[in-house]
TIMAR-278779 format. One record per residue (C-alpha): residue number from 1; residue in one letter; x, y, z. Coordinates in Angstrom, 1 decimal, decimal comma. Layout:
N
NUM:a:X:Y:Z
...
***
This chain:
399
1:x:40,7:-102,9:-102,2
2:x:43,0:-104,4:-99,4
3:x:44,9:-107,7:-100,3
4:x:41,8:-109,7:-97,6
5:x:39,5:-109,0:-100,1
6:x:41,2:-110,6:-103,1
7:x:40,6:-114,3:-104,1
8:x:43,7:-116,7:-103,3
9:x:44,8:-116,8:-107,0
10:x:44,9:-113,1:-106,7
11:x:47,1:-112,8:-103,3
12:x:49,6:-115,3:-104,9
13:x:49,7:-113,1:-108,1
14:x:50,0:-110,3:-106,0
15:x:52,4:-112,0:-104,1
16:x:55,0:-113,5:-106,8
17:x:54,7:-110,0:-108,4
18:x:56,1:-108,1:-104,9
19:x:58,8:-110,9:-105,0
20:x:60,0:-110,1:-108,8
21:x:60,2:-106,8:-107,8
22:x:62,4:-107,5:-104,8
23:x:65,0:-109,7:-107,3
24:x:64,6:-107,3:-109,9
25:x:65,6:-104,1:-107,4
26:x:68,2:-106,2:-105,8
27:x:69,7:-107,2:-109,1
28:x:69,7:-104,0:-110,4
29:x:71,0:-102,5:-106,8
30:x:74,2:-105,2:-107,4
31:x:74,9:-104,2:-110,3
32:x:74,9:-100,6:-110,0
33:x:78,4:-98,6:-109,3
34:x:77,9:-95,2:-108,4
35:x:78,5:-94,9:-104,3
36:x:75,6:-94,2:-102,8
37:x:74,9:-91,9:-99,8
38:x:76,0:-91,8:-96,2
39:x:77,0:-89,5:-93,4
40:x:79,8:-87,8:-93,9
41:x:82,9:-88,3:-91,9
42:x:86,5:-88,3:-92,5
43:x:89,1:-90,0:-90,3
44:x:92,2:-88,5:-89,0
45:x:94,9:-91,0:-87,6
46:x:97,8:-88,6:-85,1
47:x:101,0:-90,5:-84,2
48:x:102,3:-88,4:-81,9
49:x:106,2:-89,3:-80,9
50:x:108,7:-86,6:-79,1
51:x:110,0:-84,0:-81,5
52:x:107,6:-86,0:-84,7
53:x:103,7:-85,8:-85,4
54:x:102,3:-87,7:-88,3
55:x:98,7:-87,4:-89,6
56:x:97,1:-89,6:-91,9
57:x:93,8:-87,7:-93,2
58:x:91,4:-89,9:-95,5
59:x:88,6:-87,8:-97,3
60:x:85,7:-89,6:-99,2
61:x:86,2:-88,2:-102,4
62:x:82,1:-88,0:-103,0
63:x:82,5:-85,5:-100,1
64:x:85,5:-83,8:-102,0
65:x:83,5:-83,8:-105,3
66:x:80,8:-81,6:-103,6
67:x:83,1:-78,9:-102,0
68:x:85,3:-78,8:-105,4
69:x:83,7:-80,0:-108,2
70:x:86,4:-82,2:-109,0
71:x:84,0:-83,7:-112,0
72:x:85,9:-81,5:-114,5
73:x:84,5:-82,9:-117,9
74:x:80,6:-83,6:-116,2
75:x:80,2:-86,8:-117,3
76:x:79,5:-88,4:-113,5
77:x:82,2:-90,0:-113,0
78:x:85,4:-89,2:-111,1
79:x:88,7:-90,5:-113,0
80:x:92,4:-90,7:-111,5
81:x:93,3:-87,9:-114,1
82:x:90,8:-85,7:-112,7
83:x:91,7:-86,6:-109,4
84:x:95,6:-85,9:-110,4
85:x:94,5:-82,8:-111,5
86:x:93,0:-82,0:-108,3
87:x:95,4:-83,0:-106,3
88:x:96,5:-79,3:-105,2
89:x:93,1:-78,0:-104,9
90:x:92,1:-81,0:-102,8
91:x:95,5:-80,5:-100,6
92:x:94,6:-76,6:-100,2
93:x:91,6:-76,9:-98,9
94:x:91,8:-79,5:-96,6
95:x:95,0:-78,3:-94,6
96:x:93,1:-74,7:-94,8
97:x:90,3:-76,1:-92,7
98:x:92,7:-78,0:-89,9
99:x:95,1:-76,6:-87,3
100:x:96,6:-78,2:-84,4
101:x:97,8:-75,6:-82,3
102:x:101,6:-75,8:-81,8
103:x:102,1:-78,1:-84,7
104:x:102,3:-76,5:-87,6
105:x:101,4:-78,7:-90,7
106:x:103,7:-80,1:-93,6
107:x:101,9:-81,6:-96,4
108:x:103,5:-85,0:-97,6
109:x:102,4:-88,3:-99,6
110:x:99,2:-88,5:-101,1
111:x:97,1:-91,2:-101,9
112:x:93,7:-92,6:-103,1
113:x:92,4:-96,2:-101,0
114:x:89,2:-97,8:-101,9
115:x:87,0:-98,7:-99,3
116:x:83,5:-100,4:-98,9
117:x:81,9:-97,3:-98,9
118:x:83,8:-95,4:-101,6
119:x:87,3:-94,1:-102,7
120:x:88,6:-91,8:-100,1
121:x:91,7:-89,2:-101,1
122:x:94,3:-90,2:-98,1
123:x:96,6:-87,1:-97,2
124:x:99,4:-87,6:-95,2
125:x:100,8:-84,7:-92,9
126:x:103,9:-84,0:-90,6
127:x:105,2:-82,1:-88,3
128:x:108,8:-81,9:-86,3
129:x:106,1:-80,6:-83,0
130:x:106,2:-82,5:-79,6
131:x:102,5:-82,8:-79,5
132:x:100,7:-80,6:-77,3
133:x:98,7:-82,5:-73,9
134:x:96,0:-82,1:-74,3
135:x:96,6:-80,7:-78,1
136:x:93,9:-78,3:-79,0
137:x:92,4:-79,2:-82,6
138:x:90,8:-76,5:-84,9
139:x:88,7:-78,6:-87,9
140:x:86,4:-76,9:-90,1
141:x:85,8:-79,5:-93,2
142:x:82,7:-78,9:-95,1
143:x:81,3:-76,5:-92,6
144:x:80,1:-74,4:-95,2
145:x:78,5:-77,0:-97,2
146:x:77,4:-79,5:-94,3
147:x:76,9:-79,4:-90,8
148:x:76,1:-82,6:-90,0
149:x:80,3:-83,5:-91,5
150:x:82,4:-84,7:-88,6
151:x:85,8:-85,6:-88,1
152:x:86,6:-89,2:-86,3
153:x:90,0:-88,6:-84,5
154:x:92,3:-91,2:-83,1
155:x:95,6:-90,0:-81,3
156:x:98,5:-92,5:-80,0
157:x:101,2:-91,8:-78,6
158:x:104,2:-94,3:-77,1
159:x:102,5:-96,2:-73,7
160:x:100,2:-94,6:-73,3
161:x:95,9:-95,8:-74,5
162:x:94,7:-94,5:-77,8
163:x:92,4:-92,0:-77,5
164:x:89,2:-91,3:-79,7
165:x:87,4:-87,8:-80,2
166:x:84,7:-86,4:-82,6
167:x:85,4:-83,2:-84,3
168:x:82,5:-81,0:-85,1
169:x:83,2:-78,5:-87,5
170:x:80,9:-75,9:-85,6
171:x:82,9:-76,1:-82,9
172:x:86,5:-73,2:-82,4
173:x:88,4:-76,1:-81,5
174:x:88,4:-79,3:-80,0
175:x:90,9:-80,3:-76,7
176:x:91,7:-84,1:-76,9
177:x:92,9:-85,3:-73,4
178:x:96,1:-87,6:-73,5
179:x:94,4:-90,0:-71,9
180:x:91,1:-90,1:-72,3
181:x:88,5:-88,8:-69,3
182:x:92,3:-88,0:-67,5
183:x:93,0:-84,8:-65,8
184:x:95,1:-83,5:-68,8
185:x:92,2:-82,5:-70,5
186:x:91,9:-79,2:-68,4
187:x:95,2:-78,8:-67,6
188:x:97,2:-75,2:-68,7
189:x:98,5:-74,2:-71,8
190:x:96,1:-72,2:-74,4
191:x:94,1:-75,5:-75,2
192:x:92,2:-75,6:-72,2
193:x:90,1:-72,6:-74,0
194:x:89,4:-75,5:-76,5
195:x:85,9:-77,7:-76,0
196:x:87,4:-81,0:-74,1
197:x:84,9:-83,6:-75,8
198:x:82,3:-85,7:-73,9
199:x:83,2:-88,8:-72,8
200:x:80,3:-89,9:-74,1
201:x:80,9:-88,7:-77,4
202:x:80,0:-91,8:-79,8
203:x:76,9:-92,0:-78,0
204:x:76,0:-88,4:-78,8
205:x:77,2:-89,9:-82,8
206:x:75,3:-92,6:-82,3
207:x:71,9:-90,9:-82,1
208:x:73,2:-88,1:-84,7
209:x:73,4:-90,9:-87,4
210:x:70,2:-92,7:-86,5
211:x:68,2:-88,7:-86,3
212:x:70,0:-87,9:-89,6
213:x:69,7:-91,0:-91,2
214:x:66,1:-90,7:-92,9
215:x:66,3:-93,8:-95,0
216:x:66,5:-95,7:-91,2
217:x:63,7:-93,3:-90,0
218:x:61,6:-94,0:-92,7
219:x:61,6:-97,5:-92,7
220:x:60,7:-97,4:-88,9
221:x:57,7:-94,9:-89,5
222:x:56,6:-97,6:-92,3
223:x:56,1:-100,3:-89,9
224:x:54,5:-98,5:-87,3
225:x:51,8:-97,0:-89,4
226:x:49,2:-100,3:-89,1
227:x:50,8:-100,4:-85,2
228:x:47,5:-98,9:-83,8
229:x:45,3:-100,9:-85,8
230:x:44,0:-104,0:-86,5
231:x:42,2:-106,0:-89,3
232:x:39,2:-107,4:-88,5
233:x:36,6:-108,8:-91,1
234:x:39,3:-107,2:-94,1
235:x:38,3:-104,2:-92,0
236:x:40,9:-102,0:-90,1
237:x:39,6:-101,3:-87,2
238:x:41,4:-99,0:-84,5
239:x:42,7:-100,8:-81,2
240:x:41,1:-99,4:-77,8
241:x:44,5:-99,2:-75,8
242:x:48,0:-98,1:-75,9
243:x:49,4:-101,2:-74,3
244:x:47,2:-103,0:-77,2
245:x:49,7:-101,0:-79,6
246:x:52,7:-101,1:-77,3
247:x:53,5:-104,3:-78,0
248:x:54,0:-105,0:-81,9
249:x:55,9:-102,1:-81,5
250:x:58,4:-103,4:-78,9
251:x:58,5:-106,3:-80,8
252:x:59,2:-104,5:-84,4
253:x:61,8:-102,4:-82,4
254:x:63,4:-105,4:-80,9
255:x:63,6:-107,3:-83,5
256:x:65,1:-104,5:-85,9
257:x:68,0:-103,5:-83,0
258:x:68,7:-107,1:-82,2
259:x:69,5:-107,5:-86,1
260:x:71,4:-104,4:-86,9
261:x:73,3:-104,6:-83,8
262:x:74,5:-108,3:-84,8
263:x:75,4:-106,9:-88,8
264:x:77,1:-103,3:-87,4
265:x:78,9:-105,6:-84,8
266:x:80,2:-108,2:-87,5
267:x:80,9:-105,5:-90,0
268:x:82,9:-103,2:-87,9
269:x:84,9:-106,0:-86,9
270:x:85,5:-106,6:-90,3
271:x:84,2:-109,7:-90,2
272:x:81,4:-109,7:-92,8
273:x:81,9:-106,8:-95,4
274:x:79,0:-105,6:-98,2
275:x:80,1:-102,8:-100,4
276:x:77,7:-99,3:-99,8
277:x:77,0:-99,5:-103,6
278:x:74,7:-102,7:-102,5
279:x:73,6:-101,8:-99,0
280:x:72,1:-98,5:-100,0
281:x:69,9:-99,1:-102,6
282:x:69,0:-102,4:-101,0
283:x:67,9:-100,3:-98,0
284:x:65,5:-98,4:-100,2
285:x:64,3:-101,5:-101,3
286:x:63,4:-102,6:-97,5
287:x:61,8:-99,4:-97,1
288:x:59,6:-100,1:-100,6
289:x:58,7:-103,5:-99,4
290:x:57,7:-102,7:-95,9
291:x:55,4:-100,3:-97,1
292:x:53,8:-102,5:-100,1
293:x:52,7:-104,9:-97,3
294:x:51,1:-102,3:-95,7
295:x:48,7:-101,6:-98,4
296:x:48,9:-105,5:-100,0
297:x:49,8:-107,8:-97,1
298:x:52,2:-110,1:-98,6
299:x:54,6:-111,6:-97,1
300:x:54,0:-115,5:-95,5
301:x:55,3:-115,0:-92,2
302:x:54,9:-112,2:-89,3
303:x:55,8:-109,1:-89,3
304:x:58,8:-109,0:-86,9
305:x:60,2:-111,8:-88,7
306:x:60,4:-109,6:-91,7
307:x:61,4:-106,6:-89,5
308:x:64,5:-109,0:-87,9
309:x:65,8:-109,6:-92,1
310:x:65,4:-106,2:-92,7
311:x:67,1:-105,2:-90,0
312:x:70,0:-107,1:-91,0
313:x:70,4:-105,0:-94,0
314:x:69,7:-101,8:-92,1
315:x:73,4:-102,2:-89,7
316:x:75,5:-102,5:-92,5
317:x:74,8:-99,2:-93,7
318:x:76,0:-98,0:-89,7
319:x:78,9:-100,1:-89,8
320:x:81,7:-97,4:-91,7
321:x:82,0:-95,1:-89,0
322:x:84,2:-97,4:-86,4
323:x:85,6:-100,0:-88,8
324:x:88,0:-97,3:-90,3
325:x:90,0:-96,7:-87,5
326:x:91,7:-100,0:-86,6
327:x:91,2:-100,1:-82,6
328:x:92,6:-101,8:-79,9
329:x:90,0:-104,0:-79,1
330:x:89,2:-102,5:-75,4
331:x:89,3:-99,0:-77,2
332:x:86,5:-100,3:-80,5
333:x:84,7:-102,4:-78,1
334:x:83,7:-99,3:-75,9
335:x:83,1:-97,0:-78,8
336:x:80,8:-99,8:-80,3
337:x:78,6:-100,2:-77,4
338:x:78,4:-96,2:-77,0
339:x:77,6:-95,8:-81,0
340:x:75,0:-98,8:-80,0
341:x:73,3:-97,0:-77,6
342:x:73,6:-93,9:-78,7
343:x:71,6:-95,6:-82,1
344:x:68,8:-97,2:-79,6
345:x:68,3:-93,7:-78,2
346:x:67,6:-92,5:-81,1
347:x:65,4:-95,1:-82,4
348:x:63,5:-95,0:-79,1
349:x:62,6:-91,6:-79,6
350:x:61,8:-91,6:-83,0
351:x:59,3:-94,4:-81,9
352:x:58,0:-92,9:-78,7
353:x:56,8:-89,7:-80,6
354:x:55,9:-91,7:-83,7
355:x:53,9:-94,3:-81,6
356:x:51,7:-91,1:-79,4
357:x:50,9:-89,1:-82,6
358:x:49,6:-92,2:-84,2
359:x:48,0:-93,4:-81,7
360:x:46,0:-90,2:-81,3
361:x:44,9:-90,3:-84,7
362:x:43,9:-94,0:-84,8
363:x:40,4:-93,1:-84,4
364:x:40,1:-90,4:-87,1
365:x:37,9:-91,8:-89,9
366:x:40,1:-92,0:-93,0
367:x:43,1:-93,1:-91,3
368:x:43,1:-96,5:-93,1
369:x:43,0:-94,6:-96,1
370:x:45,3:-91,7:-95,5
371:x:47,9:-93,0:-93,0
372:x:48,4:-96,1:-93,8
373:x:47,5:-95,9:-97,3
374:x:48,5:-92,7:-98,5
375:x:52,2:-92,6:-96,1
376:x:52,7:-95,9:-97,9
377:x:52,2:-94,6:-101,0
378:x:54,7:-91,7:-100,3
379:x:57,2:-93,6:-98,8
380:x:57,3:-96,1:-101,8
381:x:57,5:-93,2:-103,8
382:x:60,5:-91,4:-101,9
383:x:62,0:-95,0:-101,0
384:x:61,9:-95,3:-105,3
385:x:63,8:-92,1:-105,6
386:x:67,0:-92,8:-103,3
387:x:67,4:-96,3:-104,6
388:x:67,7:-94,3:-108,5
389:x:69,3:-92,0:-106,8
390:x:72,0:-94,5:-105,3
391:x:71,9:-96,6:-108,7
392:x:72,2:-94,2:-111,1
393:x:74,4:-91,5:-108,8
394:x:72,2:-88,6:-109,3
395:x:70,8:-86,2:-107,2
396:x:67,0:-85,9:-106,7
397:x:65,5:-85,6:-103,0
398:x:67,0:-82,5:-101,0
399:x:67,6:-85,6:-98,3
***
């Protein structure tokens, strides 16, 4: 039975009990601690200075916790004793995965800084090293454990521009030019065996995060299920062109990168901040409600309007990756619009393939019931799963 077919006093019962379950997963969502999931990064801050490095490395310690099971009593939660503890085993293996060739690495101060999305373990390392141009960067974190882990660079040295690079694990090493897209970047010395990285390199992170971020990719699939049909009669009925489909979708995708571009804009700057132990379960939630209305229409206005809140929610969980390195504001605002883009690429293809298959399959008989209905039903059911998951910081899904 499809919400048209209920009386009115039904719908609105229907209705008020979608909208308890939104305040009763968001209240639960605020008042959960455990950090919930994102990409994995860790940020490495070089000062480079003639005859002085010094590095300040900051490691989420979730990320820590899953390389060295720092949990030593089990009980799910990570105290500052354990973390004491571990101190030398986290030390250990971070400096054995990182080598800047020429500079060899002294281990200093340690610390632990909370941040919106988690408590990150800050190691700080020096080195009595002129700085190598372009230095040549070996970096090797969790590549046994994760390959989709990056490293998010940032090098300064005295007058001369900050420059940004991404660290991929899989990679030997990584050449950082002195000044970025300069001729440094090839010149001699043994770095130039080193991968110099793309200029375009937080575009390329930009649809990494997006393609790797199944919560986002889910959400999108759940509002382009119903994309290629239409109700008529409390019927669904298939549409009889693309463009016919075409354009709820460009309006669902405009309105959801409008809206997380304004929230990962306003969050990187730092201006509006919501902790990850909110935004990630409250994702889920979107994804939940997106596909109830699916099966039960009920929400009071259109579609994209709901898409555009959503949305909202959805850059806030893209946000961590630039607001942790403190940029000159030429420097973030470039890296902001590539990691913009490189999200919208992402998106678009995720959308174009999305949008063909389905609209292939549009006239299959049972697609009412098993597209629309049944992905529904399964992406309530994993959508249910992360936001335990991100409550109750346990491990379920694979993903």
């Amino acid at each position: 039975m499809r919400c048209s077919d209920l009386s009115a006093p039904a719908r609105a019962r229907a209705g008020r009990a979608v909208r308890r379950l939104a305040w009763a997963l968001a209240l639960a969502a605020s008042a959960g601690v455990a950090q919930a999931h994102k990409s994995s990064d860790s940020y490495l801050q070089l000062d480079a200075r003639p005859g002085a490095l010094a590095l300040r490395w900051d490691i989420a310690l979730r990320d820590l916790d899953v390389a060295l099971d720092l949990d030593a009593d089990a009980d799910g939660k990570l105290t500052w004793g354990e973390i004491r503890t571990a101190w030398p085993r986290i030390e250990a293996y971070a400096t054995a995965h990182l080598a800047i060739e020429g500079c060899p690495l002294k281990p200093g101060e340690r610390g632990l800084e909370r941040r919106s999305d988690g408590a990150y373990a800050v190691l700080h390392l020096s080195s009595t090293c002129t700085l190598p141009s372009p230095p040549a960067i070996r970096y090797s974190l969790f590549a046994e454990i994760d390959p989709t882990h990056r490293g998010i660079a940032k090098v300064e040295r005295p007058g001369e521009p900050v420059v940004l690079s991404v660290l991929d694990p899989a990679r030997a090493a990584t050449a950082i030019p002195a000044v970025a897209g300069s001729a440094a970047a090839g010149a001699g010395g043994s770095a130039t065996a080193a991968q110099a990285p793309s200029r375009w390199q937080f575009l390329e992170e930009g649809i990494r995060h997006i393609l790797g971020g199944y919560d986002h990719v889910l959400f999108l699939l759940c509002l382009l299920l119903p994309a290629v049909m239409r109700r008529r009669d409390g019927r669904w009925q298939p549409v009889e062109r693309l463009t016919q489909a075409i354009l709820p979708v460009a309006g669902i995708v405009t309105a959801f990168t409008v809206a997380h571009s304004i929230t990962l804009t306003l969050a990187a700057l730092k201006l509006v901040s919501l902790p990850s132990w909110f935004i990630e379960p409250a994702i889920a939630v979107t994804i939940v409600l997106a596909a109830i209305d699916n099966v039960w229409p009920v929400f009071p206005v259109r579609r994209v309007v709901v898409t555009f809140f959503f949305g909202l929610i959805h850059g806030f969980g893209f946000a961590s990756v630039l607001a942790e390195l403190n940029l000159p504001t030429a420097d973030f605002a470039w890296a902001l619009l590539q990691f913009n883009l490189g999200l919208e690429a992402g998106q678009l293809m995720v959308v174009v393939a999305a949008t063909a298959v389905l609209f292939g399959l549009r006239r299959w008989p049972r697609y009412a019931r098993v597209v629309i209905r049944g992905g529904s039903f399964l992406a309530m059911a994993i959508a249910g799963l992360w936001f335990v998951e991100r409550v109750a910081d346990i491990k379920v899904l694979p993903f």
